[in-house]
Every structure is written in C-alpha cells, then in structure tokens.
C-alpha positions in Angstrom: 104.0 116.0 -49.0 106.2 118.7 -47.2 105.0 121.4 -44.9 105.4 124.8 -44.7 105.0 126.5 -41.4 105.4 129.5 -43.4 108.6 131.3 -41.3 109.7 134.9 -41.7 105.8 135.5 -44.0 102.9 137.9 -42.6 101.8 135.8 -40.0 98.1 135.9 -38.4 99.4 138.7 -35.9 99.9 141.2 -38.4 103.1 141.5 -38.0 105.9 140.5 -41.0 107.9 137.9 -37.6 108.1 134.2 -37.5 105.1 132.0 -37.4 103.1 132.2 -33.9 99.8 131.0 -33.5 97.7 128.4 -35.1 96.1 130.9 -37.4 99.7 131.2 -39.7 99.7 127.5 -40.4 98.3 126.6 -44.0 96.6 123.7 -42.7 94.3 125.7 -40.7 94.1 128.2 -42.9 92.5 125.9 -45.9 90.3 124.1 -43.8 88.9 127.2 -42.0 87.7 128.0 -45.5 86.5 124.6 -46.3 84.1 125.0 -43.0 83.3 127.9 -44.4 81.9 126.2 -47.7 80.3 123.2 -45.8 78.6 125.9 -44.1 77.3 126.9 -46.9 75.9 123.5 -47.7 73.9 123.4 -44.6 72.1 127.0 -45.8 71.3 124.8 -49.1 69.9 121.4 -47.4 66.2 120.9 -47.1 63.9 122.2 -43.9 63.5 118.8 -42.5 67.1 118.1 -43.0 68.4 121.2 -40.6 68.5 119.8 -37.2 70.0 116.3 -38.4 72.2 116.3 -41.5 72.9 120.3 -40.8 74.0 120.0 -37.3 76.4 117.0 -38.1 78.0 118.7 -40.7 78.6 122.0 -38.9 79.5 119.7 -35.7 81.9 117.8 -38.1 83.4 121.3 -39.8 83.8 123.0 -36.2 85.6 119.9 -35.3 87.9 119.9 -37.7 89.4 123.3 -37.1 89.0 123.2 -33.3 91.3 120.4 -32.9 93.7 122.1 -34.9 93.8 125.2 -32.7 93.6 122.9 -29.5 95.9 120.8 -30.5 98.8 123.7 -31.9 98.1 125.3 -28.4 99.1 122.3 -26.0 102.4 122.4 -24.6 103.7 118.8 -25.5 104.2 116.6 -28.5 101.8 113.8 -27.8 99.0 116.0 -27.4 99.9 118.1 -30.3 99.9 114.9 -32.0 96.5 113.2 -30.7 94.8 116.7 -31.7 96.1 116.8 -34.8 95.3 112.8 -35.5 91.8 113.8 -34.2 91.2 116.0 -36.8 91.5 113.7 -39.9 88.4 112.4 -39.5 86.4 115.4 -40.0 87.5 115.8 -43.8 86.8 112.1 -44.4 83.5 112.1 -42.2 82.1 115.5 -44.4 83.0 113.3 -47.7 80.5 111.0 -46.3 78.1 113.5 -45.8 78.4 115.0 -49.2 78.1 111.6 -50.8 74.5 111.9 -48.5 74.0 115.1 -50.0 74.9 113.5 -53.4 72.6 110.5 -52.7 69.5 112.6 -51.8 69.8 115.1 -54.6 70.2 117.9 -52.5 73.2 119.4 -54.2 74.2 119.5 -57.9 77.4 116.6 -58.4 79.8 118.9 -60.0 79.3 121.0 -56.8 79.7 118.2 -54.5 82.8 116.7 -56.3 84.3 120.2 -56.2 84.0 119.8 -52.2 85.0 116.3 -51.7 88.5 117.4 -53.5 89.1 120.1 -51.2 88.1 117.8 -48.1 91.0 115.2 -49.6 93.2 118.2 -50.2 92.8 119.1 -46.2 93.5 116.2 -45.1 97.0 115.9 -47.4 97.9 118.6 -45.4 97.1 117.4 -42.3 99.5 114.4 -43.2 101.3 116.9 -44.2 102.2 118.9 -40.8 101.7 115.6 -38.9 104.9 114.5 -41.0 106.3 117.6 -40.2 105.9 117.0 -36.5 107.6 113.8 -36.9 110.3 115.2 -38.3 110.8 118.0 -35.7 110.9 115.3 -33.3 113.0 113.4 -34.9 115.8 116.6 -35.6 115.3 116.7 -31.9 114.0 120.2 -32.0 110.1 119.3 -31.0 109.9 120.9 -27.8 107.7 123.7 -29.1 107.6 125.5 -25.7 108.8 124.6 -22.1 108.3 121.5 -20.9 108.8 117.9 -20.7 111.4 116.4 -23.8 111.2 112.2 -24.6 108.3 111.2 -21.9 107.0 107.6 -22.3 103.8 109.6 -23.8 106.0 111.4 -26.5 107.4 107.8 -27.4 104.0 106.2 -27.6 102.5 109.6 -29.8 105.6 108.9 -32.4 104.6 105.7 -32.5 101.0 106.2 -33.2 101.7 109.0 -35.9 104.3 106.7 -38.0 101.2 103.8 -38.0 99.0 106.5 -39.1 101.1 107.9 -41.5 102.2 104.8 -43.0 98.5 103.7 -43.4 97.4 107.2 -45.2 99.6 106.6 -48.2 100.7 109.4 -50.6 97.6 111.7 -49.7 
C-alpha cells in the first residue's frame, strides 16, 4: 500500500499549500473518525460496563490518534517512527474489544463487523505511511525538519520498522 501525504491539496490549515501538520495526513484523518465511532460504542455499552470496558476503549481510541500527532510532531526519524509503531496497536487492541462487545451481545454483529473493517483499514494505512517513512529515508530525504541525519538511533528505528513491516503482510 502507497501513501499519500496529500501535497499541493487543502491542507488542515485552510490554506490550498503543501501538507503541514498532522491533521492533512489521511492516516490521521480516518482514524480520528474511527475514534469518533468507537466513541459512539461506549455511549451504547451497558451502565455497569462504563468505567471498565468504556474507559479502555476511549483510552485505546485516544491513543491511537495521539501517537500519531506526537509522533508527526517530533523532530527525528526514530521517534517519528516509534510513535507511529506505537500506534498499531490501538486498531488491533479495539478489534479485541469489539469482539467483547460481540461476545456479550452488547452490539448488533453487522455493526461490529462494520467497525472491525475500518479498524483493519486504519491500520493498512498506518503500514502504509510507515512504508512511506522508509522510503523517505531511504531517498535520503527524511530529515523532516532540522536536526540530526543517520544517528545510530535512526539506524536502529529502520531496522525496527522493516521487521515490523515485513511481519504485517499485505495489510
């Protein structure tokens, strides 16, 4: 799967420039509105599950989208990289907790189904700007914004990304 960073589109700052903040990439973009939807879900659980399946899944959602914009906002590769890693277990951790949901018969199946696609679907695209970043560093054009290019930490976050990447298939 190939990334678009969407360059020279209305980006997040109104304005019809290149792409600036973590709020123009797609990524973020589709799983803001999954969070949105799983959300949703905890408005639809049962009273007693509010403060313990509820709070995990909002924790879960929040997480997902936080460690996009934290990781897009560091300065270096390996920590845009370990951010971004970070985050691919929020989609597959909320597919467990729909298939709770789904267990307990607190949601209709189609409904749940429905979600679990679009939590697979975020997480292709995760792969998908990971990959990306991989390939910027390998172009040599991954220095993002000032600071330090090739540091053993850069090596070691390559490293870690092509093992992750290689394990997570054609998602």
């Amino acid at each position: 799967m190939s990334y678009n960073v969407k360059k020279g589109k209305q980006g997040a700052n109104g304005r019809g420039d290149k792409f600036r903040t973590f709020e123009d990439l797609e990524v973020y973009q589709v799983a803001r509105e999954f969070r949105k939807k799983m959300y949703a879900v905890t408005r639809q659980l049962p009273e007693f599950e509010k403060f313990e399946l509820a709070s995990q899944i909002r924790r879960a959602a929040i997480s997902l989208t936080n460690n996009m914009a934290e990781g897009h906002g560091r300065y270096h590769f390996a920590d845009q990289v370990r951010f971004f890693l970070g985050s691919r277990g929020s989609p597959q951790e909320l597919i467990d907790d729909l298939n709770v949901c789904v267990d307990e018969n607190y949601l209709e199946a189609e409904k749940i189904e429905a979600l679990k696609g679009e939590a697979w679907r975020v997480l292709g695209l995760i792969n998908g700007y990971l990959r990306y970043l991989r390939d910027r560093k390998a172009d040599g054009g991954s220095v993002v914004r000032e600071g330090r290019v090739n540091s053993p930490e850069d090596d070691e976050a390559l490293a870690l990304l092509d093992e992750a990447l290689s394990a997570a298939g054609p998602i």
